[in-house]
N, C-alpha and C positions, 0 to 999 in steps of 0.2 A: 632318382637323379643324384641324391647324395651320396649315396650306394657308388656310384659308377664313377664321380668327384674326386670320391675317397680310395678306389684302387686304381684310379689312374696316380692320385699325390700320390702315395707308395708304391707302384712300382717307377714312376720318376726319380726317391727318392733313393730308391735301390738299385738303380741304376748309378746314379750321380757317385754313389757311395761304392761299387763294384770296379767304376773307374780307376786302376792307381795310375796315378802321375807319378810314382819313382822310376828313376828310370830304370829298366835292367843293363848285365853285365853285356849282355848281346847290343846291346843300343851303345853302351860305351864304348864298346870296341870299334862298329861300326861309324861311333862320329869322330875317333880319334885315329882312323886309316887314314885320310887326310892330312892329318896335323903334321907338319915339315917337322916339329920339335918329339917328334914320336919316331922309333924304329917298329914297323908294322910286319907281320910275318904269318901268312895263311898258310899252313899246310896238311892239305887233304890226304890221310894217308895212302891213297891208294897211286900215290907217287916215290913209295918207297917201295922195292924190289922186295917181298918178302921170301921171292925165293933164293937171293944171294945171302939171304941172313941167316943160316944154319943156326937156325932155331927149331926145336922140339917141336913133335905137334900142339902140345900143351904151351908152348911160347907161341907157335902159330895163330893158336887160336885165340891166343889174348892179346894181341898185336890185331888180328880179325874186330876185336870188341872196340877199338880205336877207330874212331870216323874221326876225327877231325883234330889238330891242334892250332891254336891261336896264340900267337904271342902279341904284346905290346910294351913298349920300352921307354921310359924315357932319360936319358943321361942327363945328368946334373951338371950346369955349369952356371958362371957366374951373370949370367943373360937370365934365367928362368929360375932362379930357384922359388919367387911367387906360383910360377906355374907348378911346380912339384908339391909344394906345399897347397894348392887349390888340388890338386888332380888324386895327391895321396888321399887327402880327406873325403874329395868323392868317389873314390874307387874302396877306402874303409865303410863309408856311411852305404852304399850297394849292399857288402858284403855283410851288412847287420842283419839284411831281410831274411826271414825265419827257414826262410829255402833252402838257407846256405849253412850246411853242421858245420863244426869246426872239427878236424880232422887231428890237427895238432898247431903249435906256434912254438917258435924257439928263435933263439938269437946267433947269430953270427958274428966272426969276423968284420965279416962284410953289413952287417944290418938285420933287419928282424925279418923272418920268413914264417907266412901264415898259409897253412894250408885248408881249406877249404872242398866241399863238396856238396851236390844233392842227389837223391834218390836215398836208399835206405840203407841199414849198416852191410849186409850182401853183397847189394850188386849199386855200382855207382855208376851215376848218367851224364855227369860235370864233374870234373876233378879242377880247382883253379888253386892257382899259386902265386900269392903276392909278395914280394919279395922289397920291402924299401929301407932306402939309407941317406942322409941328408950329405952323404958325401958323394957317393957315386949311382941315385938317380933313382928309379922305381923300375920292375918289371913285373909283367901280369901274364899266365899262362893260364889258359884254358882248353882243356882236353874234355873233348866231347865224343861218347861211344854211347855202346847199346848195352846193359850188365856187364857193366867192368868188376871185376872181382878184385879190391883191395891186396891181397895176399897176393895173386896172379900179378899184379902191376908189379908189386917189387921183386917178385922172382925176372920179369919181365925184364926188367931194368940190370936186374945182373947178368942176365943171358945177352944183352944187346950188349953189356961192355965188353963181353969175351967175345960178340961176333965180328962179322964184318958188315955189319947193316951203316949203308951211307948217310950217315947224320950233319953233311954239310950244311945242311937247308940251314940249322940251326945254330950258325957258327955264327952272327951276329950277335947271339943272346947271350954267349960267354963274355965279346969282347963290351957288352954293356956294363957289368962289373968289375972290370978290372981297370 
């Protein structure tokens, strides 16, 4: 009977312990769609015309690796800067958890910009992008695919500026920094 006492307390305790209470990056976004003082923005790629975007098949197929992008914003004014200040620090203290490599960080103009990822150095499954400044507010990108290829993204990225792929969706996200 002590036998039976004793792997019942350890796997309760393994349990308890298996539990995390941090929250994740997916549960942030999701409580801050809501929020009036946030600019929220889901889009699903498969609302971008990839065949008006005269892209390569090698650009096709890496723009294919994109399921999803997520933004979140918040602009700085003189109503909320507590709120920027609570929301920077919980969107930095998320981003400690061991999931998330750090891609690179550098400073701007405009503020510091942290880039982030998980999955392995290959192929990446989250790419997120934190971008904050105590002047003009925070923003939070997260791009979600299936082996995104590092290298692929940025050629990626230069083949979309010379195309004509419709990147309206995301004209809120420029006018949150400026």
């Amino acid at each position: 009977m002590k036998t039976i006492y004793r792997i019942m307390t350890l796997l309760c305790l393994a349990l308890l312990m298996s539990c995390n209470s941090k929250p994740s990056l997916q549960e942030y976004f999701v409580a801050q769609q809501d929020n009036s003082e946030f600019i929220a923005i889901d889009v699903p790629m498969s609302l971008l015309d990839k065949q008006k975007a005269n892209l390569d098949q090698e650009g096709q197929k890496t723009l294919s690796s994109i399921k999803k992008i997520n933004f979140i914003g918040l602009p700085i004014s003189e109503t909320n800067k507590k709120t920027y200040e609570k929301e920077q620090k919980a969107i930095t203290e998320i981003l400690k958890d061991e999931n998330y490599q750090t891609l690179m960080q550098f400073n701007t103009k405009m503020g510091k910009v942290v880039l982030k990822y998980t999955g392995d150095d290959d192929t990446i499954d989250e790419l997120i992008v934190f971008a904050k400044s105590p002047d003009k507010g925070l923003g939070l990108v997260r791009m979600t695919g299936k082996d995104m290829k590092p290298e692929k993204m940025i050629k990626l990225a230069e083949s979309i500026d010379k195309s004509n792929v419709d990147i309206s969706q995301f004209a809120k996200i420029g006018k949150l920094f400026k």
